[in-house]
N, C-alpha and C positions, 0 to 999 in steps of 0.2 A: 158578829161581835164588833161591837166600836174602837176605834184607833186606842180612846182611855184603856179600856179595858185588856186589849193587846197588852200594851206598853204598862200598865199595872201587872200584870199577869207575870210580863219580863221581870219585870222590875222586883218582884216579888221573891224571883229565884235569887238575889242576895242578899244574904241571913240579915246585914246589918240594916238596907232597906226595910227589911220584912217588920224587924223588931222596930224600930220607929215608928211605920204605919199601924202595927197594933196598939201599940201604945197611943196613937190618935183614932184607931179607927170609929171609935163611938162618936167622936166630936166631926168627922168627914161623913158620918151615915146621916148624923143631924142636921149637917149642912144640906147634903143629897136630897134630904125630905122637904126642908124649910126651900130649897130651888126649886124643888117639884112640884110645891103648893103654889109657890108664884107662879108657874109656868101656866101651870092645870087653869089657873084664875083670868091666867093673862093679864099679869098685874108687874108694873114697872116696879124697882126698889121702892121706887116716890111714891107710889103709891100704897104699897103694903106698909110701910114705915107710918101713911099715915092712918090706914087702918089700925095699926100694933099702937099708935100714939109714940113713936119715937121717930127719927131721922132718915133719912136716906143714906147717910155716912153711916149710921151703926148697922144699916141694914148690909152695908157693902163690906164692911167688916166683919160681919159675923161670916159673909158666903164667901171670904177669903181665907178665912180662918183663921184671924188676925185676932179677934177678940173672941172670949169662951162666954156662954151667954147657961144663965142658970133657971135651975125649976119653974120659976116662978115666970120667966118669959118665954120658957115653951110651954107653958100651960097658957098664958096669954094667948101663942097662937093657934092653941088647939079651942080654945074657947072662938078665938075670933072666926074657925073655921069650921067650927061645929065639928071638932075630930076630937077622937080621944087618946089618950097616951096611955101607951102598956110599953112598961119596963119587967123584963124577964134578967135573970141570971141563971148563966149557964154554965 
């Protein structure tokens, strides 16, 4: 297990921490995926920003989690990546 995930794990056991990351966790999974995709590609911000047709600053924004980014731009990068989105409720 990774140092993150340690120190999440800790982190977890107080109630008030706990209730703030659930209430992000959707927007932290979406980031985790959209890093993943970069990584798997080998692709800079600069570079996938200019894939997506948008910035390297919105790209560093969104993996900060500074800005929330909507349907219509992650289906852009499921298109640009030949992937596809499945949203479940549980």
């Amino acid at each position: 297990m990774d140092d993150f995930k340690i120190h999440l794990d800790e982190s977890l056991q107080n109630s008030t921490f706990k209730f703030e990351y659930e209430q992000k966790e959707l927007r932290y999974k979406i980031i985790d995926i959209l890093v993943g995709i970069r990584v798997q590609y080998k692709l800079t911000q600069a570079e996938l920003a200019q894939k997506l047709g948008t910035t390297q600053a919105v790209i560093s924004r969104i993996e900060n989690g500074s800005v929330n980014i909507g349907i219509d731009f992650l289906q852009k990068i499921a298109n640009t990546f030949n992937k596809k989105i499945d949203i479940k409720v549980a």
